[in-house]
N, C-alpha and C positions, 0 to 999 in steps of 0.2 A: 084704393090703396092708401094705407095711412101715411103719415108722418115719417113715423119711424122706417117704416119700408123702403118710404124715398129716401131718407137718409144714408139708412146701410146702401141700396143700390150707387146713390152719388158716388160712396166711399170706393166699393167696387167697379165702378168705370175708373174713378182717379188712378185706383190700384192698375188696373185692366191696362190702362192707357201708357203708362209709366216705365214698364216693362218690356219687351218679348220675349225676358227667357224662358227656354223648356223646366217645364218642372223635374225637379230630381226623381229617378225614375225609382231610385230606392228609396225613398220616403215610407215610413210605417203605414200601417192598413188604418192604425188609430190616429193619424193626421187625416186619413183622407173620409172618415169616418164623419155623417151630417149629421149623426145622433148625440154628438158630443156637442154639451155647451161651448156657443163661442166660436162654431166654426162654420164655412160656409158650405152653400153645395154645392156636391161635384160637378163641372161641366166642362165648357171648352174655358177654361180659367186660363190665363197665360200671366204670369211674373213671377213674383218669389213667393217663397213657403210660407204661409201663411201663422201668426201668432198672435192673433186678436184676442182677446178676452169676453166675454161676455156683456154687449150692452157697452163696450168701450172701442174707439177709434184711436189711433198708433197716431202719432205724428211726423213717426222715423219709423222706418224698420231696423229691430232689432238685431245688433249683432254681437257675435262670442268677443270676449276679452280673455289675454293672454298674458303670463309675463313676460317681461323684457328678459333676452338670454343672458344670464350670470349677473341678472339686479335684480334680489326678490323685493315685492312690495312694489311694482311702479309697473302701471299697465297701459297698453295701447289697443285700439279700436283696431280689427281688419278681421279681413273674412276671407274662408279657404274657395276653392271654385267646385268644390266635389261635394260641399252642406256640409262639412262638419262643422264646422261654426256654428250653422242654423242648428242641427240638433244639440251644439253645446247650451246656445241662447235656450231653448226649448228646457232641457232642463234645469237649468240657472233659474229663470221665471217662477216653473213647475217646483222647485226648490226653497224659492224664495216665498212661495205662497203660504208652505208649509213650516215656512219659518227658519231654514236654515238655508244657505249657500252654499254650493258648490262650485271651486273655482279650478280649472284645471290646469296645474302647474308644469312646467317644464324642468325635467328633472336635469338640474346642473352640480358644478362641484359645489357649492356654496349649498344647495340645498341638499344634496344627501348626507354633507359633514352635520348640518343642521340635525338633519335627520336622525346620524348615529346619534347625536349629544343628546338628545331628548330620549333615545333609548336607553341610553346611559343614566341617565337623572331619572328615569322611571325605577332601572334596576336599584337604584342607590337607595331609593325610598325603601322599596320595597326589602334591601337588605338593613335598612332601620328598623325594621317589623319582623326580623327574626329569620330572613328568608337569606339563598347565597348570594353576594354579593359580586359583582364583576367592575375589574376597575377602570375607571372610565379613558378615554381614547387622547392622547396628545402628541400632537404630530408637530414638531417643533419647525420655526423659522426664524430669521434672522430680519430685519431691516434698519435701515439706518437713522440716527437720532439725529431731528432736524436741529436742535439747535449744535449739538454736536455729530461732527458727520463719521469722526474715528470711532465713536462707541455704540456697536452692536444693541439695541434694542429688540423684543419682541410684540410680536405682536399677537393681540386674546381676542376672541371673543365670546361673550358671554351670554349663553344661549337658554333661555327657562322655562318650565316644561308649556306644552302649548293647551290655548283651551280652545272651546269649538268653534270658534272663528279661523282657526288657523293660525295666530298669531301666536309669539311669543310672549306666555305671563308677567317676564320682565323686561322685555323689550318691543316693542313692534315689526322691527326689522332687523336683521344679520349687517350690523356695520361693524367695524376695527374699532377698538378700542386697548388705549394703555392698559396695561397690567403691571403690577408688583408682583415680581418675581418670590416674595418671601410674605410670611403673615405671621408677627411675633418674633425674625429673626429665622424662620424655618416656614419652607413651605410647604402648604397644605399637602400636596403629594410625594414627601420626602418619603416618610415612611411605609413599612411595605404593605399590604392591601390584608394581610392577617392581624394589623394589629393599629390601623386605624381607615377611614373612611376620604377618598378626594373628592372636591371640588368638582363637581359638573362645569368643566372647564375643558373648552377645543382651542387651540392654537394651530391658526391656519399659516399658509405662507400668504397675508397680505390680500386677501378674496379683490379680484380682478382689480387691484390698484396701480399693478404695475410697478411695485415696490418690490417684487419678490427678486431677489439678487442669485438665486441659486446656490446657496452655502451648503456643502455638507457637512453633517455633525458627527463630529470621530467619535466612537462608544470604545468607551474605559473599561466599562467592566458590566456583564450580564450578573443581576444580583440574585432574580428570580424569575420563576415561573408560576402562571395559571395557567390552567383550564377547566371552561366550564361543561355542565351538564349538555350544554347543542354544541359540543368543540371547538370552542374558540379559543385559541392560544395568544398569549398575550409575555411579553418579557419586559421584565423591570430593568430599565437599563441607565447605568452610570455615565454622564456623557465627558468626554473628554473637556477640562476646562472651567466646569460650572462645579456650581456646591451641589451638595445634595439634595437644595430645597429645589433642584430642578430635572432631578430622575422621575423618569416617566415612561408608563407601562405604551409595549410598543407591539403591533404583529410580525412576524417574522418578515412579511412584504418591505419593511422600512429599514430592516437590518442590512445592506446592501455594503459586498465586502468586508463581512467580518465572520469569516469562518472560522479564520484560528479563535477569536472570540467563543464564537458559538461550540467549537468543541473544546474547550478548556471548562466553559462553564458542563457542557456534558460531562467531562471526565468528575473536573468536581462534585455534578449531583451522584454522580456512580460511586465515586465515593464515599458522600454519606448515606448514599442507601448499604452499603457494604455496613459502614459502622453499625448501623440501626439492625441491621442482621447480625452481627458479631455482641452486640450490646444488650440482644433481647434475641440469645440463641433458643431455637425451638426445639423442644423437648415431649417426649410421650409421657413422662410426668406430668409437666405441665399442662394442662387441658386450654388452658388462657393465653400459651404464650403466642398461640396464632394472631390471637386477637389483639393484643400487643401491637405484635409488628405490623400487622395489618393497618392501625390507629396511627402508626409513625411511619409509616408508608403513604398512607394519604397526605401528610403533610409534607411529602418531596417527590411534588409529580414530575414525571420525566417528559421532557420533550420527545420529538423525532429525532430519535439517534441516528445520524445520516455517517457514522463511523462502519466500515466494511465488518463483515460480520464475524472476519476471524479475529476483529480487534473487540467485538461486543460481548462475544462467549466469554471471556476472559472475566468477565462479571462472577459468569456460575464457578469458575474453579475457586476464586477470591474467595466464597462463602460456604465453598465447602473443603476440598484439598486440592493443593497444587498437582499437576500432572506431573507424574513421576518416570522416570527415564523405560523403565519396564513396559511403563504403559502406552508409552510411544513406540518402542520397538514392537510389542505386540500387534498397535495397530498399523506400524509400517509394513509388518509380514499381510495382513490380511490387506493391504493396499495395493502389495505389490503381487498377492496370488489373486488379486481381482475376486475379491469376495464377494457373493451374491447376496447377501444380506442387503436389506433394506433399509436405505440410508433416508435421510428428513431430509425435508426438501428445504431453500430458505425461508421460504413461510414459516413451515413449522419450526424452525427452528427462532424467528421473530415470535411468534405465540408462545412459543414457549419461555421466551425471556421477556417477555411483557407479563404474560403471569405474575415472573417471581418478581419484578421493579413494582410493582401494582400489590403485591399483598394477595395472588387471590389463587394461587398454585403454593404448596406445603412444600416443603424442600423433603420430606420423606417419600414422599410420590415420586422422586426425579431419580430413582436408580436407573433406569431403562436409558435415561435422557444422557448419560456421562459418554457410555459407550458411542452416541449418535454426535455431542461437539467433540469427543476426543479422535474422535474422524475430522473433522472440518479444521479441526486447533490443527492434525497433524497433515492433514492433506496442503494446506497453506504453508505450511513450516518446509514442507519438501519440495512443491513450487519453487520457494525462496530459493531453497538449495540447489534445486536443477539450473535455475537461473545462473547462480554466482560460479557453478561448476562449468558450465555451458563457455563462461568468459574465459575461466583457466584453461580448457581445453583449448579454444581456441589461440589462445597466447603461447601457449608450448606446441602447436603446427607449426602456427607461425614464424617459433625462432626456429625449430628443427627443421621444416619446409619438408613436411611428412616422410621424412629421412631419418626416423620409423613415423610414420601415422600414429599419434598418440589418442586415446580414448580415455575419457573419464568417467569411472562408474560407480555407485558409490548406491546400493538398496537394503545395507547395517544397519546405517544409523544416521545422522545428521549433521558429520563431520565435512567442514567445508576445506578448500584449499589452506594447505599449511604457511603459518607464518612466519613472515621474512622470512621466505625463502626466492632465489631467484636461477631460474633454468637458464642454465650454460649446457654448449655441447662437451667442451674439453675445460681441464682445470685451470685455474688463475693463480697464480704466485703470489703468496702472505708477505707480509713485514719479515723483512730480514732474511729472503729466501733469492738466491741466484741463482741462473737456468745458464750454464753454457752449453747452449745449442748450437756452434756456428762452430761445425768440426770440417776438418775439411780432409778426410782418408774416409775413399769409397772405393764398390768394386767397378771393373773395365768389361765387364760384360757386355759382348757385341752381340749375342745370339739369345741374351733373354738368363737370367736367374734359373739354375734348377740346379737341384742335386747333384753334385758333382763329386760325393763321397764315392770310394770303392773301397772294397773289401780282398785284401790277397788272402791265396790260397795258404791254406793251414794257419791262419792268423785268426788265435781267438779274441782277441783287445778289440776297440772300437774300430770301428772306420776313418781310415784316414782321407784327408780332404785332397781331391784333385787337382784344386784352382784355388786360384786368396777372393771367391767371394765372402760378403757379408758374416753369412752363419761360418764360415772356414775362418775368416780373419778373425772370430773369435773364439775360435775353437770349439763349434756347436752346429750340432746338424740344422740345415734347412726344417723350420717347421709346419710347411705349407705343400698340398700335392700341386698338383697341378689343377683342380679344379678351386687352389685356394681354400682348402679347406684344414683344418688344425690335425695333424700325424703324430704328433710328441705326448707322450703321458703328462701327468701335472708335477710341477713343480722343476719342467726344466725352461732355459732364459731362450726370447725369442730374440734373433737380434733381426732389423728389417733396413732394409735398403734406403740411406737417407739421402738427404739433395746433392751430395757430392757425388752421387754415384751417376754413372752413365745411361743406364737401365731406364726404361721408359716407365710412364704410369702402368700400362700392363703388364709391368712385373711380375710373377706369380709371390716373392717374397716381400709386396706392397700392399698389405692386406688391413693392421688397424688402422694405419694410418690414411688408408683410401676408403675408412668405416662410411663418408657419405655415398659411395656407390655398393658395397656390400648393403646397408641395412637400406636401402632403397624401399625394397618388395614389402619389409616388415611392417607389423601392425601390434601396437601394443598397447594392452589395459590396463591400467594403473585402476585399483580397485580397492573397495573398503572390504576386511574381513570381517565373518560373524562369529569369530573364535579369541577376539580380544587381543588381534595380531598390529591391529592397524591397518594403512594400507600394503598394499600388496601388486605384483604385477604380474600378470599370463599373457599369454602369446593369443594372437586369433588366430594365425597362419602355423602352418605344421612347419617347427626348425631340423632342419637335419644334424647329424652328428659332425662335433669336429668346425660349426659355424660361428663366428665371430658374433656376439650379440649386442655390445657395447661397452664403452670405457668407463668406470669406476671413477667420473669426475668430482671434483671438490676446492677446496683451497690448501693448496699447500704450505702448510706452517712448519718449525722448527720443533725441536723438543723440549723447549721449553714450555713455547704455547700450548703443543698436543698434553704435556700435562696439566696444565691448569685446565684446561675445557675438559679434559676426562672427568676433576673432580667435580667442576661447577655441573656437565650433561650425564655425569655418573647419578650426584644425589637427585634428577629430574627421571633418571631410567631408563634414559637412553642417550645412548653415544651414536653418530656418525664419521669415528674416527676409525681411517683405515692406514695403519703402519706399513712404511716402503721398508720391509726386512727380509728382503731376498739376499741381504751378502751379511748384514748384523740382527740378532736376535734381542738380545739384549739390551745395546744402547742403540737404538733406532735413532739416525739423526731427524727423520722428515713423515712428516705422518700426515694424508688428505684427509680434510674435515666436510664434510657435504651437508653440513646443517643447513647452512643457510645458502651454498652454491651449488649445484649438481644438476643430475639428469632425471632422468627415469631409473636408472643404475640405483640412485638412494632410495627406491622405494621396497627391491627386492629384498624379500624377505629369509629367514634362517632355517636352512633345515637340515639336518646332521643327515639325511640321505637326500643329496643335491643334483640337479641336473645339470649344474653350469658349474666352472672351475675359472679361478683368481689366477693369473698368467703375468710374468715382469716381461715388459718389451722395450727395447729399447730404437729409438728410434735417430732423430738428428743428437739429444744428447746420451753423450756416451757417460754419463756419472756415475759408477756404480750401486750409490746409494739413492739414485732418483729415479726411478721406469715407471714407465705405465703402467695401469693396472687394466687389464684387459677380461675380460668373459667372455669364455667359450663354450659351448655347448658339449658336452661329457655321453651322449646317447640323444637320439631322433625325440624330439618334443612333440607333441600332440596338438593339437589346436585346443584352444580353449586352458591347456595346463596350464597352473602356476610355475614360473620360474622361479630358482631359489639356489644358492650357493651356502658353501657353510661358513658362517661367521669367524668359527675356533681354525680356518686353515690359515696357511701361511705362505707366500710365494714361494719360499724354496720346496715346498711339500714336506717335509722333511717331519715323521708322523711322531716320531721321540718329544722333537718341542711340542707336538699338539699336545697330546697328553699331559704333556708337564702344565702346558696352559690351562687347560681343562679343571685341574687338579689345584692351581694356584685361585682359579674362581671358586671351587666348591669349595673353601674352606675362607673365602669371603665372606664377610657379615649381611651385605645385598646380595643372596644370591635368588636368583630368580628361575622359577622352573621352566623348562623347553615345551611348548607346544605344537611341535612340527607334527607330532604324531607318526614319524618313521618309524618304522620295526626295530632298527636299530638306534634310538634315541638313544643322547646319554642323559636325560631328566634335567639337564644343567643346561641354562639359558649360557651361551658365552657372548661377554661384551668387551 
């Protein structure tokens, strides 16, 4: 045996002896391989993995280095229990022979910021050489200035590209360093990334010093956007505070709480892309002008518009025509007859307005597209409307206490509740108006209100009254049967049993004034017409004939005020002025206005062949020029009919002054024509 034999064997027991642990059972085939210089042969071997070299003896065994977590640059000795270490040391060695090193770093915050800077400083070079440019990464921080502790300082640091050692060109390690904020008075990344170049510069918050205080930076103002070719979105942002020489491009991840921000500057960029369309309109003359707009479209890329998409359509009508009232009624019919047509879904409808923001869809292509958002523009517009209509209905149950059941329906057009208006059940007294209500002559009726007229024999005159009730004490028949139902033609005076009287609530002659237990059963739709009526109101339940349906409430003014409102709501086109001219014609002291006070009553609409009839009732006041105005059904209603009285009648019925009325309108300079469409129309709207 030579020399060297004993030598390696000595080395091999020392080794042998030093150890017992089990060799790693995953160890490569090329460790355990005796053909390889350098290694030994396999046997009953027991210790560690073996890294001899050729002809040379270890002093130590070899182990991996790591860095310190969150200190790059500064390494410590240890070793994992599973070999990876060992296989790290194994390549480091096998590394190092070949002339280069491998060190395996632990990825922390400090070194992946490292990381982006240096792909940043690559991209910057690379856009000195003609190529796009992306602008590099700053993530602002605050800490505090040791000699002064009030004024905010930042902290930089300055990262240069690395070469094959791993280090940095201009530095060796990632420490904090001061920075000036300006260079010449402006700093290097003031301005925007189209028309100058920054500074390969990261601003950390303070890399594990302990310094970092947590400040957020309020943003002023979004001034721009990139993106590049692999999608990286980047905002040039104004921070609340600083000058400009400290705007700095940011990812949307850092923009935290600032959405009104974020869609202001959206609206703004929708904006100039509008102009850019309006400024350079495209034309089938034109062959170029696509190309145009396309070239001024790249230069105002759009973020992710995160605005709901009946707020984004609103782009396409901008650049071509506004949606016109026609075109929304057309598409409300096809909405509401559930048209089978094949609507885009919001994908398509995002593709397709990234198209036109992008340059890369013709706006002559987009005929098909109008009909497909003019659906989406009006489907959201009538949401809105079932919403705000949904409230109104609810608020007029609520005062009426479905004493009728009101309903609101409204599939015309896009006319919401009318304003300043406010539902009352009975009318309210104006400036300068007295109600003596507190009469005190009633009838003694012990066995209940009923007709007590007779008629003698051979007596052609009216009937005379048997007893001094109500209708007798004023010289007028009872106008109620006994099922409570209206007996009298139009135009003659109800008189009703008031609190002085003896007579219980089930009176049969206590009919408007007990309207909450009469319209109990009712259900009524207040409804928009498609004939340019407005609204309108029909019944759901079938009315029979002869039935109370409600009182004609409003605000009772004088004649002074019903004139002035006639002429201010006459030049508007419409009056809701109803004159108490059952005993004067001509100088009417008191006239109800239901513009802005009323019921359901102000919605019924005019038609010279009517199914409801205008009634004076008097109830506790006996004023002659003050009654109720009351409606009653004239013949059996249908379900689903429109109610409707006629505007030109008059309480006393009395068909000479209609006429005359009629006739004092036609030769008005507003006169407007009647759309009732009855057989008998007089073509003359009466107001």
């Amino acid at each position: 045996m030579s020399a060297n034999q004993r030598n390696k064997g000595k080395a091999f027991l020392a080794l042998s002896s030093s150890s017992n642990r089990i060799p790693n059972p995953g160890q490569s085939r090329r460790e355990n391989d005796t053909s390889l210089p350098g290694k030994l042969p396999a046997g009953p071997i027991k210790g560690r993995r073996h890294c001899l070299t050729s002809g040379k003896q270890p002093s130590a065994v070899s182990t991996r280095k790591r860095r310190i977590e969150d200190t790059p640059g500064i390494f410590s000795t240890d070793e994992d229990d599973d070999g990876t270490a060992r296989d790290a040391t194994l390549k480091q060695l096998k590394a190092k022979k070949r002339g280069k090193v491998e060190v395996p770093i632990v990825k922390t915050r400090a070194t992946m910021l490292v990381k982006q800077q240096r792909a940043a400083n690559l991209e910057n070079v690379q856009a000195s050489r003609g190529k796009a440019k992306e602008p590099s990464i700053r993530l602002r921080s605050r800490t505090r200035n040791q000699d002064n502790p009030e004024t905010p300082e930042e902290i930089s640091v300055n990262v240069g590209t690395s070469n094959d050692s791993g280090n940095s060109a201009g530095n060796s390690s990632v420490a904090p360093q001061r920075r000036s904020s300006s260079r010449n008075g402006r700093s290097d990344s003031a301005s925007s990334p189209k028309s100058q170049s920054h500074t390969p510069t990261t601003k950390v918050a303070a890399i594990e010093s302990g310094e970092e205080d947590g400040t957020d930076y309020e943003v002023e103002e979004i001034l721009d956007f990139s993106k590049n070719d692999k999608g990286v979105e980047r905002f040039y942002v104004k921070w609340m505070g600083y000058p400009e020489g400290d705007n700095t491009w940011e990812p949307i991840e850092n923009l935290n709480n600032c959405k009104e921000t974020h869609l202001s500057f959206i609206e703004k960029r929708v904006q100039e892309i509008i102009t850019a369309y309006n400024t350079i309109p495209q034309s089938t003359s034109d062959p170029n002008a696509f190309k145009k707009l396309k070239a001024a479209l790249k230069e105002l890329q759009m973020p992710n518009d995160c605005r709901p998409i009946h707020e984004r359509i609103k782009f396409y009508f901008a650049i071509t025509a506004p949606i016109t009232e026609d075109e929304k009624r057309e598409t409300l019919k096809k909405m509401i007859k559930k048209d089978k047509a094949r609507w885009w879904s919001t994908e398509q409808i995002e593709k397709f307005l990234m198209g036109l923001l992008q340059g890369t869809l013709q706006l002559q292509n987009t005929a098909d597209a109008r009909a497909q958002l003019l659906y989406v523009a009006v489907k959201e517009e009538r949401e809105s409307q079932q919403k705000v209509l949904k409230v109104w209905e609810d608020s007029l149950n609520e005062i009426t206490e479905r004493r009728p059941k009101i309903i609101i329906e409204n599939n015309a057009d896009f006319e919401g509740p009318p304003q300043n208006f406010s539902y009352k059940n009975t009318s309210e007294v104006g400036i300068g108006v007295q109600i003596a209500d507190h009469i005190k002559i009633g009838c003694d009726c012990k066995k209940g209100c009923r007709d007590k007229y007779k008629k003698r024999k051979g007596h052609k005159g009216p009937r005379e009254p048997a007893s001094k009730c109500c209708p007798e004490e004023s010289g007028v028949e009872l106008a109620y049967n006994k099922q409570k139902k209206l007996k009298i033609r139009p135009g003659r005076p109800i008189y009703e049993c008031n609190d002085s009287c003896t007579c219980d609530s089930n009176c049969v002659n206590r009919v408007v004034q007990d309207g909450w237990t009469s319209m109990a059963g009712m259900e009524m739709c207040i409804f928009r017409t498609s004939n340019s009526c407005g609204w309108a109101v029909k019944t759901l339940k079938p009315i029979p004939k002869g039935t109370f349906v409600g009182l004609y409430a409003g605000e009772i003014i004088n004649r002074n005020q019903a004139g002035r409102r006639a002429i201010r709501d006459g030049a508007e086109g419409m009056t809701y002025l109803f004159d108490l001219d059952f005993n004067q014609t001509k100088k009417v002291p008191y006239s109800i206005d239901a513009k802005h006070i009323g019921n359901f009553t102000r919605f019924i609409n005019h038609s010279c062949s009517p199914n409801l009839a205008i009634f004076s009732v008097w109830h506790n006041c006996l004023d002659p020029d003050m009654p109720m105005l009351a409606l009653f059904s004239l013949k059996d209603i249908a379900k689903n009919e429109e109610i409707t009285y006629d505007y030109a009648s008059i309480a006393s019925g009395n068909k000479d002054e209609i006429e005359k009325k009629i006739k004092r309108q036609a030769g008005a300079k507003n006169v407007k024509p009647c759309l009732c469409g009855a057989v008998n129309c007089r073509l003359i709207f009466p107001f």
